[in-house]
LOKE-988640 format. One record per residue: residue in three letters; x, y, z of N, C-alpha, C in turn. Coordinates in steps of 0.05 Angstrom, whole numbers, padded with zeros to 5 digits, always signed. Layout:
AlaXYZXYZXYZ
...
//
This chain:
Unk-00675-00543+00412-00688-00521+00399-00698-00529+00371
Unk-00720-00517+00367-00734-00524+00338-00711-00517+00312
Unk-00705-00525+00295-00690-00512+00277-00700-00511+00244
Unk-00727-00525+00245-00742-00525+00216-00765-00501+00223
Unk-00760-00473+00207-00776-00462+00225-00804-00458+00195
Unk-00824-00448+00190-00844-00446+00170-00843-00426+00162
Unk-00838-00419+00136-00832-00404+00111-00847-00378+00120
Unk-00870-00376+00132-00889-00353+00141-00868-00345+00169
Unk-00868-00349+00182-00838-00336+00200-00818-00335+00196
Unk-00798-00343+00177-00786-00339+00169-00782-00310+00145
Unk-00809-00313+00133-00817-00288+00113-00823-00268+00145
Unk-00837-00265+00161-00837-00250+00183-00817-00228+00192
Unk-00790-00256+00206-00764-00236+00211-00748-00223+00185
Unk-00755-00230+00160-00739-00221+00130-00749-00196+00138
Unk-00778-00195+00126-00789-00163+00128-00790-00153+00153
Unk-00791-00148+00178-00778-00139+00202-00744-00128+00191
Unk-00727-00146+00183-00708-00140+00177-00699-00113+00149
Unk-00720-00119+00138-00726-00096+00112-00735-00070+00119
Unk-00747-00078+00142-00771-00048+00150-00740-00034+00168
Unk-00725-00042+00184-00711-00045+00197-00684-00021+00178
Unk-00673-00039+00161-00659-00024+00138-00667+00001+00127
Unk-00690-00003+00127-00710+00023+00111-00703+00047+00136
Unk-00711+00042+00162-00709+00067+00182-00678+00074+00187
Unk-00659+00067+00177-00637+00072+00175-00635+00093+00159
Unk-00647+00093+00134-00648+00126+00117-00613+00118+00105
Unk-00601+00098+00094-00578+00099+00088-00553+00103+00104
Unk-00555+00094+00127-00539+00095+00149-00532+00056+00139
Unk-00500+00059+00150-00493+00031+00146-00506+00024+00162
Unk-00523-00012+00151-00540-00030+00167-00515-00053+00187
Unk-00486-00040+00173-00466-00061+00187-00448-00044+00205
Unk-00424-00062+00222-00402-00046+00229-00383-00030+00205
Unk-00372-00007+00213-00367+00010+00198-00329-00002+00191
Unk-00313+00003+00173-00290-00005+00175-00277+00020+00173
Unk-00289+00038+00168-00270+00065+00164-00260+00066+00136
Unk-00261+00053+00123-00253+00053+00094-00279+00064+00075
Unk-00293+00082+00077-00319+00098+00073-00324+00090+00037
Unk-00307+00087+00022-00320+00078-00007-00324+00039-00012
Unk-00304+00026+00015-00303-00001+00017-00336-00006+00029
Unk-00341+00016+00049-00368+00003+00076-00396+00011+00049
Unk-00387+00028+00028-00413+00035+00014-00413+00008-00003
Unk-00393-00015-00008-00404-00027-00020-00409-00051-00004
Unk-00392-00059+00012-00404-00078+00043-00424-00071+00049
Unk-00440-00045+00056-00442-00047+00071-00438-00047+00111
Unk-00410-00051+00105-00415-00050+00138-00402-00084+00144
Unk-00398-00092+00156-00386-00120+00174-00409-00128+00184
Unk-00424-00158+00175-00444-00171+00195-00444-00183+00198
Unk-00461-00192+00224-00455-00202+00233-00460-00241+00219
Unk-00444-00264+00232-00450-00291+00214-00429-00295+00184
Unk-00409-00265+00176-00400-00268+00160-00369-00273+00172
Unk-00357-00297+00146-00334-00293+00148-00314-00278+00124
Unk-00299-00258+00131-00294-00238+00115-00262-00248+00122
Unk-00252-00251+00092-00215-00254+00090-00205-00227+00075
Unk-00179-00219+00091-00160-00198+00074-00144-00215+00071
Unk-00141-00227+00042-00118-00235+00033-00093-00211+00020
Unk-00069-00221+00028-00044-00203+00006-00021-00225+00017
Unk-00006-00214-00003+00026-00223+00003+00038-00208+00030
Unk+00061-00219+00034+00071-00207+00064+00081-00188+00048
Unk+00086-00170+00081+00098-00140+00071+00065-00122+00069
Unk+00053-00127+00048+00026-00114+00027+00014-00100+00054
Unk+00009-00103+00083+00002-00090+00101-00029-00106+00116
Unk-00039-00132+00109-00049-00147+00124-00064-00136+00139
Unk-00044-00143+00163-00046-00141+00184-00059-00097+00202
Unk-00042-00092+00182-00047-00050+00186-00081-00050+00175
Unk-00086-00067+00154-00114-00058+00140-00138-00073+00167
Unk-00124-00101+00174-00144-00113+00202-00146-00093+00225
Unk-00120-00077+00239-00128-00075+00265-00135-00043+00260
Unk-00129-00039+00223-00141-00010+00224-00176-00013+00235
Unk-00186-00031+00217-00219-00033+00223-00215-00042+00252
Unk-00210-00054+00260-00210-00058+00290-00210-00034+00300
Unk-00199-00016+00303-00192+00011+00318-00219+00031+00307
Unk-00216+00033+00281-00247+00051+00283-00261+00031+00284
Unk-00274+00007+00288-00290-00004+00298-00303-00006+00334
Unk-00283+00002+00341-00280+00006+00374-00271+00031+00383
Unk-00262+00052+00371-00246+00077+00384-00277+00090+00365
Unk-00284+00097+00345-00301+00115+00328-00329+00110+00330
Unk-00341+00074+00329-00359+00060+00326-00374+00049+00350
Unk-00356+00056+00378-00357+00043+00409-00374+00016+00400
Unk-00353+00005+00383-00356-00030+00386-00341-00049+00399
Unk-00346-00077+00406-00323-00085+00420-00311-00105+00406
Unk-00284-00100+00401-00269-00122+00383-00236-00138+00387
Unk-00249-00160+00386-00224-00176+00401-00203-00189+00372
Unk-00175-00181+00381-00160-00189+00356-00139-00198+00367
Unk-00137-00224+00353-00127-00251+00351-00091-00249+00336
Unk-00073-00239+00350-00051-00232+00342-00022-00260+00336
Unk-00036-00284+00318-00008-00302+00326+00010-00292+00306
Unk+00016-00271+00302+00044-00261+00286+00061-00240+00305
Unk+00051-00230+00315+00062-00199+00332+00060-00204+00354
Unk+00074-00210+00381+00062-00199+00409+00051-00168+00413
Unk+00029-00175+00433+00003-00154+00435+00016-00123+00441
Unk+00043-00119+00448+00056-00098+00453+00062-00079+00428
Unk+00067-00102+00400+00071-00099+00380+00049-00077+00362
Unk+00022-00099+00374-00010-00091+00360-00005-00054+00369
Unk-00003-00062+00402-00009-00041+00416+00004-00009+00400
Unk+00030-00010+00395+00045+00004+00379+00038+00004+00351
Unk+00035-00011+00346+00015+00000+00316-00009+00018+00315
Unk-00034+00009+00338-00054+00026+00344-00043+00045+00349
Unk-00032+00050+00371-00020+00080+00380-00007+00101+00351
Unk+00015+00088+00344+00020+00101+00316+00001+00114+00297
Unk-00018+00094+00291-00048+00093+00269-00058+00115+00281
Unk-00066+00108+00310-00090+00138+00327-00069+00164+00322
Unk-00042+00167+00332-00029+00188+00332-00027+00207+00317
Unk-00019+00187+00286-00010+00193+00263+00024+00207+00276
Unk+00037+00195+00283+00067+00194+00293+00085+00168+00280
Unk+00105+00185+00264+00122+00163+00254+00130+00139+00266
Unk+00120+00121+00262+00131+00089+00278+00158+00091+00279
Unk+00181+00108+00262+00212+00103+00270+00220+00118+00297
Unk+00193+00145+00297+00206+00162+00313+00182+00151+00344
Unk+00164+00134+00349+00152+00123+00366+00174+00100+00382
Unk+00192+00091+00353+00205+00060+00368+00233+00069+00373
Unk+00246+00098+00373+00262+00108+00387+00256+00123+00407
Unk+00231+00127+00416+00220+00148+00435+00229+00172+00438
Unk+00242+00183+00408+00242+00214+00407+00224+00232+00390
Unk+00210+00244+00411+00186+00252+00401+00188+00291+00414
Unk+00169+00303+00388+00167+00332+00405+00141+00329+00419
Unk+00149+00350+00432+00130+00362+00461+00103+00353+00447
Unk+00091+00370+00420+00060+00366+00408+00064+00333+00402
Unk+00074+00321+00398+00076+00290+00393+00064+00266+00414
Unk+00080+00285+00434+00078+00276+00465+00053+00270+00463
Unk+00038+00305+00465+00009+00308+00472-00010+00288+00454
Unk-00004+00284+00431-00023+00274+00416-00018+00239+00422
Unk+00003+00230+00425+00007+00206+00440-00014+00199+00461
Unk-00015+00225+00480-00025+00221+00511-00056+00215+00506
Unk-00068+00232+00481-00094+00234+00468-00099+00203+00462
Unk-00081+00198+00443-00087+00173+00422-00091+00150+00449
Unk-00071+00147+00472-00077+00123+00492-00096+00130+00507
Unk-00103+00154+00511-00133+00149+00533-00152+00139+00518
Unk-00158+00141+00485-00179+00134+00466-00176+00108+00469
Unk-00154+00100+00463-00147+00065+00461-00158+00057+00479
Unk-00146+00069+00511-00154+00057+00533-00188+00056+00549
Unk-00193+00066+00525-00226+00072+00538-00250+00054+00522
Unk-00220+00049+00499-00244+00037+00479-00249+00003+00481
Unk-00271-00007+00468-00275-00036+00476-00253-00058+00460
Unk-00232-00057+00451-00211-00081+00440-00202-00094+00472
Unk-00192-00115+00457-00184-00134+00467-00163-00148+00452
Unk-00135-00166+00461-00126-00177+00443-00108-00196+00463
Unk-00103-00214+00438-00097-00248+00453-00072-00246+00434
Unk-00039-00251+00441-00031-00260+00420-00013-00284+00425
Unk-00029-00313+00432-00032-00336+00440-00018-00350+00408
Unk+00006-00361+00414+00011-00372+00387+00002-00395+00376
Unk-00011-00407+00357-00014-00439+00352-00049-00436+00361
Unk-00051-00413+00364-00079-00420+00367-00096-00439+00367
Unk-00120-00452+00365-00140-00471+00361-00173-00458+00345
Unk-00170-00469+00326-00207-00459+00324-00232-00457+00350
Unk-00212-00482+00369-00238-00491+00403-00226-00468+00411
Unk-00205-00457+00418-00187-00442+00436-00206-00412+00434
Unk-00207-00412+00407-00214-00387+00400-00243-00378+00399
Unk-00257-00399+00400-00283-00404+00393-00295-00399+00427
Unk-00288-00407+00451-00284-00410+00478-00280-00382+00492
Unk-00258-00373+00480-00246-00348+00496-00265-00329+00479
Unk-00276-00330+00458-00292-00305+00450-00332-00308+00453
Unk-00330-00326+00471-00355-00344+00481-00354-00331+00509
Unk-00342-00327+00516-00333-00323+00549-00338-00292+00540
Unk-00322-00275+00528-00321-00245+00523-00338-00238+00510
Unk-00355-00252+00499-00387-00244+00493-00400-00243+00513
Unk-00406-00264+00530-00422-00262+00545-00419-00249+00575
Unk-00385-00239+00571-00382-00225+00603-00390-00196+00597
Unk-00369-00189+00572-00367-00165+00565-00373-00145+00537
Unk-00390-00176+00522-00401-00163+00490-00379-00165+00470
Unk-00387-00174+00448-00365-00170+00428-00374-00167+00396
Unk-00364-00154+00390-00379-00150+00362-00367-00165+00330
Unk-00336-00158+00344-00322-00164+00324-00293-00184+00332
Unk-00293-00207+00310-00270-00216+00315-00250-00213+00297
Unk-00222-00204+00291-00203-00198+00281-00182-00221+00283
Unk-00174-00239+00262-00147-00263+00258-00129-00251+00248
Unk-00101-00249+00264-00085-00251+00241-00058-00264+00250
Unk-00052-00282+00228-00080-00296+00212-00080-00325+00198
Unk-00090-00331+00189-00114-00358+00185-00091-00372+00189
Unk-00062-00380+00165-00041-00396+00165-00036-00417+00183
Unk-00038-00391+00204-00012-00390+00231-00033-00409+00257
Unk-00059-00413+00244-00078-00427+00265-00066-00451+00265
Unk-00075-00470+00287-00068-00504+00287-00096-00502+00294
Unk-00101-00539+00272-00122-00548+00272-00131-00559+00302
Unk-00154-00566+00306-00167-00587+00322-00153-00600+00316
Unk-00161-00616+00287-00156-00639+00275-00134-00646+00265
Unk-00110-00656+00279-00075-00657+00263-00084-00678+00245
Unk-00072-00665+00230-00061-00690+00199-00045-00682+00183
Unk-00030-00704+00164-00014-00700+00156-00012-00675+00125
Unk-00041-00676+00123-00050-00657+00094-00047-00632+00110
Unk-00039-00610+00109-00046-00581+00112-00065-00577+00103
Unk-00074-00577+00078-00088-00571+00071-00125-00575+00074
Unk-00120-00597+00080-00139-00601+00100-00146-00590+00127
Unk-00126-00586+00130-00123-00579+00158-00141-00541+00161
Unk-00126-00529+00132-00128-00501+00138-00158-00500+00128
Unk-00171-00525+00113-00195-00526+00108-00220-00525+00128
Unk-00206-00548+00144-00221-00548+00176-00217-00522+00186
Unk-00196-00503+00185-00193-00480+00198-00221-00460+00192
Unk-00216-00455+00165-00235-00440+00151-00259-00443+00155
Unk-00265-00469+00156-00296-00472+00156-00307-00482+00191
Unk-00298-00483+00210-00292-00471+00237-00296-00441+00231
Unk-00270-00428+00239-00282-00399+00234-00315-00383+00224
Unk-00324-00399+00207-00350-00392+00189-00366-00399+00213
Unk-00376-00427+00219-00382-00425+00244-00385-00416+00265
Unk-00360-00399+00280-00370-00385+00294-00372-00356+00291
Unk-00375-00350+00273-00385-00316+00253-00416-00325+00264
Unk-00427-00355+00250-00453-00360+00253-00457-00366+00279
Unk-00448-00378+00292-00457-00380+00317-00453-00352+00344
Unk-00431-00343+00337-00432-00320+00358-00446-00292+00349
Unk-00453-00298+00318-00475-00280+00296-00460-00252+00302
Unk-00431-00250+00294-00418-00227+00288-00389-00231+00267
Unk-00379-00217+00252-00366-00216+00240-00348-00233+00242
Unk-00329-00244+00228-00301-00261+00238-00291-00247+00211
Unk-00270-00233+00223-00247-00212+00191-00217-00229+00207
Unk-00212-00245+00182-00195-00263+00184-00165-00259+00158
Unk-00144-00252+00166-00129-00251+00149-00113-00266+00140
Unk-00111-00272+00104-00093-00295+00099-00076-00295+00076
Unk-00057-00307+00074-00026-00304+00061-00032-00310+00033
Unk-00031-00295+00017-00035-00304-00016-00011-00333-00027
Unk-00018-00343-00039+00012-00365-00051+00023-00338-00075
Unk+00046-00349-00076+00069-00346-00090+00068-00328-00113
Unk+00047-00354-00129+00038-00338-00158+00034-00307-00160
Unk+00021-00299-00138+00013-00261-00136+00041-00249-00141
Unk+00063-00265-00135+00080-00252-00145+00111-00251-00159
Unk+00093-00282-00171+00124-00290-00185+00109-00286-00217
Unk+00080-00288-00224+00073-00283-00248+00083-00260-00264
Unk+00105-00257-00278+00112-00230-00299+00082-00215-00311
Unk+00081-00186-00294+00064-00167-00311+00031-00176-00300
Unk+00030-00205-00280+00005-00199-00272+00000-00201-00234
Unk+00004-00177-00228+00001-00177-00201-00012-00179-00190
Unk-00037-00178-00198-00061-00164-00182-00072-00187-00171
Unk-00078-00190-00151-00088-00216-00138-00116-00232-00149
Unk-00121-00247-00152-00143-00270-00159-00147-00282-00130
Unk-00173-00294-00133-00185-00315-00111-00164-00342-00110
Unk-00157-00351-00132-00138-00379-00132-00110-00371-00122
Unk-00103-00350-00113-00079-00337-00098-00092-00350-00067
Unk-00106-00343-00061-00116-00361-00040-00098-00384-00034
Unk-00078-00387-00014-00052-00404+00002-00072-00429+00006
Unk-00053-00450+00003-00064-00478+00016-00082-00486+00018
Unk-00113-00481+00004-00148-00487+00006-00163-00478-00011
Unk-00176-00487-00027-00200-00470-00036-00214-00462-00020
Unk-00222-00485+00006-00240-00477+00014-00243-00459+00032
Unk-00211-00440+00030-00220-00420+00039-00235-00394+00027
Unk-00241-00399+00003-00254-00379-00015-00273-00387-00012
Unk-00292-00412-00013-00314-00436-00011-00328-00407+00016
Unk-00313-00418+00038-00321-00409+00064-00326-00390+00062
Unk-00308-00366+00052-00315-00342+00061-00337-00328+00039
Unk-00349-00305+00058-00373-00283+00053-00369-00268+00039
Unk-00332-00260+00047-00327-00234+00020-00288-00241+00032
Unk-00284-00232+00005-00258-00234+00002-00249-00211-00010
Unk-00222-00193+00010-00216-00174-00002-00183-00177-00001
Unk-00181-00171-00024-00148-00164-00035-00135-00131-00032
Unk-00116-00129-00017-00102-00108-00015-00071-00112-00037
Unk-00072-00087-00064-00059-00098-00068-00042-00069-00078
Unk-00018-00056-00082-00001-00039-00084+00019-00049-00118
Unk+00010-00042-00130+00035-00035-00159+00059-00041-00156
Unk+00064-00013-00136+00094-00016-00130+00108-00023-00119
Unk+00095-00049-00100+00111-00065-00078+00122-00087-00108
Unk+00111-00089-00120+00128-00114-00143+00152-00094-00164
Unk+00154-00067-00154+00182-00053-00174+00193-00055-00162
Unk+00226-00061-00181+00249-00064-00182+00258-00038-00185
Unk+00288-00031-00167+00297-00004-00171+00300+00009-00192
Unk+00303-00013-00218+00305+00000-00247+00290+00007-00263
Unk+00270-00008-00252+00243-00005-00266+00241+00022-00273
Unk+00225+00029-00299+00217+00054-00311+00193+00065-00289
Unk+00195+00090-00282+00165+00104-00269+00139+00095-00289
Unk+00125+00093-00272+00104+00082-00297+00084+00105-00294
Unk+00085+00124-00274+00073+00151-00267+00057+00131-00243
Unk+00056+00118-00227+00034+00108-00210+00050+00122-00181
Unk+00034+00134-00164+00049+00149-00135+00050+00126-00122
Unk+00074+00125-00112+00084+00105-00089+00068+00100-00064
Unk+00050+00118-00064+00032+00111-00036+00001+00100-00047
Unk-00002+00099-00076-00014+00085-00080-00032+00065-00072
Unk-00062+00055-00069-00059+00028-00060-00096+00016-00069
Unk-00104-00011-00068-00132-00013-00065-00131-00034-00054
Unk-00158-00035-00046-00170-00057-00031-00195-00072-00051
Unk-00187-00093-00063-00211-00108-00088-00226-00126-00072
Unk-00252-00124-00075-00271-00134-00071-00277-00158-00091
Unk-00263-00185-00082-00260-00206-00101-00289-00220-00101
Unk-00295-00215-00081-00325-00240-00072-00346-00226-00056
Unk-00361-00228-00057-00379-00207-00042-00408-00233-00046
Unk-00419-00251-00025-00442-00271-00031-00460-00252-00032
Unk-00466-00232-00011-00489-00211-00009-00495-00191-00027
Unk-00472-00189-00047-00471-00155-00059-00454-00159-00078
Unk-00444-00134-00089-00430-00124-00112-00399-00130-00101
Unk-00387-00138-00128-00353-00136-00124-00348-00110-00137
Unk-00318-00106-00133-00306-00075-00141-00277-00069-00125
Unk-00275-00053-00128-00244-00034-00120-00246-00008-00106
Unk-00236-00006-00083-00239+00012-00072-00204+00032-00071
Unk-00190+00056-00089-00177+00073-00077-00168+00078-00051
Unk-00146+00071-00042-00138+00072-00012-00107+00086-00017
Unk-00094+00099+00002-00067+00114+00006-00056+00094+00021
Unk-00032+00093+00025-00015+00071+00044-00002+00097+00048
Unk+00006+00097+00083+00021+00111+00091+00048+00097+00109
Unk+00069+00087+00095+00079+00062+00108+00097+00084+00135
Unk+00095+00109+00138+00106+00121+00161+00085+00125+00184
Unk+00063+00114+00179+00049+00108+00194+00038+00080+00197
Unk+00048+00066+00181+00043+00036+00174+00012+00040+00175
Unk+00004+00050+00157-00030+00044+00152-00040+00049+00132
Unk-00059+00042+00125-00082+00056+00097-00096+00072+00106
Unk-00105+00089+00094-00127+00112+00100-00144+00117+00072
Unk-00163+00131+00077-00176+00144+00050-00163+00158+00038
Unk-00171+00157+00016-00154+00188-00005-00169+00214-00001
Unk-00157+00227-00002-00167+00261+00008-00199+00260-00015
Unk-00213+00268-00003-00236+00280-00014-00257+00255-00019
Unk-00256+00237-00002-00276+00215-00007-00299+00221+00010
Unk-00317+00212-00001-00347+00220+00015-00350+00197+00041
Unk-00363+00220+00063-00360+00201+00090-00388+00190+00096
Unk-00387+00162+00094-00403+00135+00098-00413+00158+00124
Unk-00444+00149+00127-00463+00148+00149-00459+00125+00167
Unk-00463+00129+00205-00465+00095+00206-00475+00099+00232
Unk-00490+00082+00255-00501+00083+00272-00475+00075+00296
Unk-00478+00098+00314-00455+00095+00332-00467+00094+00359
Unk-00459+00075+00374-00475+00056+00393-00459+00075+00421
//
């Protein structure tokens, strides 16, 4: 295939692509994440990008990935496959269900539930079950492994979105003795096939230490970034989930900040604006949600 293509077709598909945006009328031009003040400054998930949620463990990772996964495919009828090497898929599964329910995860993982609980359970798994996810939770993964099995589910059954979690926990192609290298090769693999399967890759990864051994400065930075630069290098946008009060101590003074507190920082953004987006953590539902009264993002639902 030709791959030097002439600046006059290339200017061609740009504006096609402008005129394109324009008939949208302000409808997200991307996949939607459900986080409605995050997608106004994304945009939306697109496709060719690789998008990292970095935080410390605990911080909710993993709840902020397969939240967008779930309205990405239950709200958005998109199809999105998520890549689970921390949790077996039973695990994922029980989190979605919880998230769709809004049913206490203590009172889901004792199975005592009332009658209206039931019902809204029975609701939340036909949606799940109808909707386009998928999930692998294959441990030790491979960048080929992964790159293969979501090559196959494109082309049997469509895929829009890929979901890691996350990046660490991958094994290279390439063994060597550097990790660091290693998680470098990871990263910039992943980017690759964002570009090559020309849809999202939302990849989650472990902050180092510093986020939270620094006295008085929590808030995450890009150089919190675990084991690589080049995982910041690689990625399209980098978002930090980060909570106040996961770093207080029981003695600590109230500083007036509400415990459910939370944001999502927009560290990197190559296409657009950085910023902070207001989010609630609801850890009895193990999830983030919007804060009451946020304005609801437009978005094209397929």
């Amino acid at each position: 295939a030709e791959t030097l293509k002439p600046i006059s077709e290339v200017l061609k598909s740009t504006f096609d692509y402008i005129e394109k945006l324009s008939n949208l009328k302000g409808k997200l031009s991307g996949i939607p994440t459900g986080f409605h003040d995050l997608d106004r400054l994304l945009t939306g998930l697109h496709g060719g990008e690789l998008v990292l949620v970095g935080a410390r463990p605990g911080m909710g990772k993993t709840s902020v990935a397969i939240g967008i996964a779930q309205f990405a495919s239950v709200i958005a009828n998109k199809k999105a496959a998520i890549f689970s090497l921390e949790m077996p898929s039973e695990q994922i599964g029980m989190r979605l269900i919880c998230n769709a329910a809004s049913i206490n995860m203590q009172r889901i993982r004792t199975g005592i539930l009332s009658d209206e609980e039931w019902i809204r359970l029975g609701d939340s798994l036909n949606d799940l079950s109808n909707s386009g996810i998928y999930i692998d939770d294959t441990p030790g993964l491979t960048p080929s492994q992964l790159r293969s099995r979501c090559r196959r589910l494109k082309m049997e059954h469509g895929l829009d979105l890929i979901v890691l979690d996350y990046l660490q926990l991958m094994q290279s192609d390439k063994r060597t003795e550097n990790r660091q290298t290693e998680v470098s090769d990871i990263s910039r693999q992943l980017k690759g096939i964002a570009m090559e399967l020309q849809i999202p890759v939302l990849a989650c990864s472990q902050l180092s230490r510093r986020a939270a051994n620094v006295s008085g400065a929590h808030r995450p930075v890009l150089s919190d970034l675990r084991e690589s630069g080049a995982i910041e290098q690689d990625a399209d946008v980098v978002i930090f989930i980060h909570r106040e009060n996961y770093y207080k101590n029981q003695n600590d003074q109230d500083d007036g900040v509400p415990d459910n507190e939370g944001e999502l920082i927009i560290a990197k953004q190559r296409n657009g604006p950085i910023g902070t987006v207001d989010v609630l953590w609801q850890p009895e539902f193990v999830r983030y949600s919007n804060k009451p009264g946020t304005k609801v993002v437009e978005f094209i639902k397929e």
